[in-house]
C-alpha positions in Angstrom: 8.1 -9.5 0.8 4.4 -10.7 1.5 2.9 -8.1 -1.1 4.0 -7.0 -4.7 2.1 -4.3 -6.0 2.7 -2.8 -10.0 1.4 0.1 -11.6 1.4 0.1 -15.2 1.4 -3.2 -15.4 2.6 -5.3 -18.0 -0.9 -6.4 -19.0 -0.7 -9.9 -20.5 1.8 -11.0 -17.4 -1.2 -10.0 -15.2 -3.8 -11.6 -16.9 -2.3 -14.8 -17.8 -1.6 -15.5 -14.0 -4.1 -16.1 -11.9 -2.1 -15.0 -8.7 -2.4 -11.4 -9.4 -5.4 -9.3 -8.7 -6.0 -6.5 -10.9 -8.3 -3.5 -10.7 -11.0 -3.2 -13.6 -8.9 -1.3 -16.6 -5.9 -3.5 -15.3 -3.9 -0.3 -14.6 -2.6 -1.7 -10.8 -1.9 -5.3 -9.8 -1.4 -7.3 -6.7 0.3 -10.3 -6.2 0.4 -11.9 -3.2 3.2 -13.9 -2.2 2.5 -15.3 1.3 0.0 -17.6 1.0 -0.6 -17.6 4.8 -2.5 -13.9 4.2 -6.1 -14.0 5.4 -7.5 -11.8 2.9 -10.8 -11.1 4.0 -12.3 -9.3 0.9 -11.0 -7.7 -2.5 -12.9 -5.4 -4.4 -11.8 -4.4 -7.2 -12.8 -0.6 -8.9 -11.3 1.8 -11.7 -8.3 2.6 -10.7 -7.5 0.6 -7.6 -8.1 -2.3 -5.5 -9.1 -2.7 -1.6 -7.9 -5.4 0.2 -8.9 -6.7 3.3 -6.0 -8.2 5.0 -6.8 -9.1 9.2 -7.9 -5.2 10.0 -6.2 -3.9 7.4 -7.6 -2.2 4.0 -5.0 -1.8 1.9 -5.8 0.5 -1.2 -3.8 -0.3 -4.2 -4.1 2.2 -6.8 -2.5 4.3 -10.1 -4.0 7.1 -11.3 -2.8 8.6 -15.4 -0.9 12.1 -15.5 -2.5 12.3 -18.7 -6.7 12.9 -17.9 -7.8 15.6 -16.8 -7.9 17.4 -13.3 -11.9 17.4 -13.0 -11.5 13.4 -13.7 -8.8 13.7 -11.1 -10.9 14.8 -8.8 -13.5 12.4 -9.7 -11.2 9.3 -9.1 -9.7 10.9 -5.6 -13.5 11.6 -4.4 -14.1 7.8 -4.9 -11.1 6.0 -3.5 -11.5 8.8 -0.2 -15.0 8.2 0.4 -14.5 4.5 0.0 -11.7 4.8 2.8 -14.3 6.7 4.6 -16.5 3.9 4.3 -14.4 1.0 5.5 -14.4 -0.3 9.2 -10.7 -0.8 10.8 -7.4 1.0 9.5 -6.2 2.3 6.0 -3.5 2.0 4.0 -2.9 3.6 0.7 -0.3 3.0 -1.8 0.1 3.7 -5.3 0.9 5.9 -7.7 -1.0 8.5 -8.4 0.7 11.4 -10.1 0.7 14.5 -8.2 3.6 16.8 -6.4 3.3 18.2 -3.2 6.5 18.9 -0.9 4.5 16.8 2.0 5.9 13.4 -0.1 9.2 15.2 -1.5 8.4 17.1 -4.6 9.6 20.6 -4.9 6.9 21.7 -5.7 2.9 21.6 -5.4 0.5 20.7 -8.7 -3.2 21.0 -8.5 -3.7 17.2 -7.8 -1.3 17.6 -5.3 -3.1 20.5 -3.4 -6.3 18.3 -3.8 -4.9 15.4 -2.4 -3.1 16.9 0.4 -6.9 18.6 1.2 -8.4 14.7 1.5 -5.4 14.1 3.5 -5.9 16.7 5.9 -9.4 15.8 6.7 -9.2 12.1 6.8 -6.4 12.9 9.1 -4.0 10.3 7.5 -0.5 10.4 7.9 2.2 10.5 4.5 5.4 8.3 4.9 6.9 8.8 1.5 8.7 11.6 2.1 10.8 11.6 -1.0 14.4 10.9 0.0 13.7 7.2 -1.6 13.2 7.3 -4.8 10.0 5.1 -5.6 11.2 4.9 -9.5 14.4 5.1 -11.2 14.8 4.7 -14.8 17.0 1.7 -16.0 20.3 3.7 -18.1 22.1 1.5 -21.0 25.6 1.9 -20.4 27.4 1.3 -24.1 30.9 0.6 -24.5 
């Protein structure tokens, strides 16, 4: 494993290290393990983080359940159009909070919808396709 990246955080872990990158409100965090990585760049935003890796951006990001769709939108507009922006290839990971059955939900919200729209006209190609669960809570087992 070359790159660890956290949503959520645990926010004084992140900040007392200087090995992790963070984005501005400290909601996603890198840490790169293999020092050997030419990173040619990072820049850090609300919400996510680009890094530059050989010809490689790799978009880091986590976006709330809990604001509102028109902020939504405002947050998918600028990590897109920064994509858009970017010479070489893309790669976007994260967690960002919306259903659609292209990554496994069951069903489609209207993040999802949005999303999948930026999706279809960057042309970019989904491989979570939910039969991996990307969390799973932690049960106590009690004797």
């Amino acid at each position: 494993m070359d790159i660890i990246i956290a949503s959520e955080p645990n926010k004084k872990l992140v900040q007392e290290s200087a090995r992790w990158i963070t984005d501005s409100r400290l909601d996603v965090a890198v840490y790169l393990r293999n020092k050997e990585l030419e990173v040619g760049s990072i820049r850090k935003k609300a919400g996510y983080i680009c890094i530059k890796i050989k010809d490689y951006n790799i978009y880091c990001g986590y976006s709330s359940p809990n604001i509102s769709l028109a902020d939504y939108k405002q947050y998918i507009d600028g990590l897109m159009e920064d994509v858009t922006g970017n010479t070489g290839k893309s790669i976007i990971v994260g967690d960002l909070n919306v259903k659609s059955p292209e990554w496994g939900s069951p069903t489609t919200d209207n993040r999802g919808a949005y999303l999948s729209e930026w999706i279809s006209s960057l042309d970019l190609v989904v491989h979570n396709n939910g039969d991996i669960p990307t969390f799973e809570r932690e049960t106590a087992h009690r004797l």
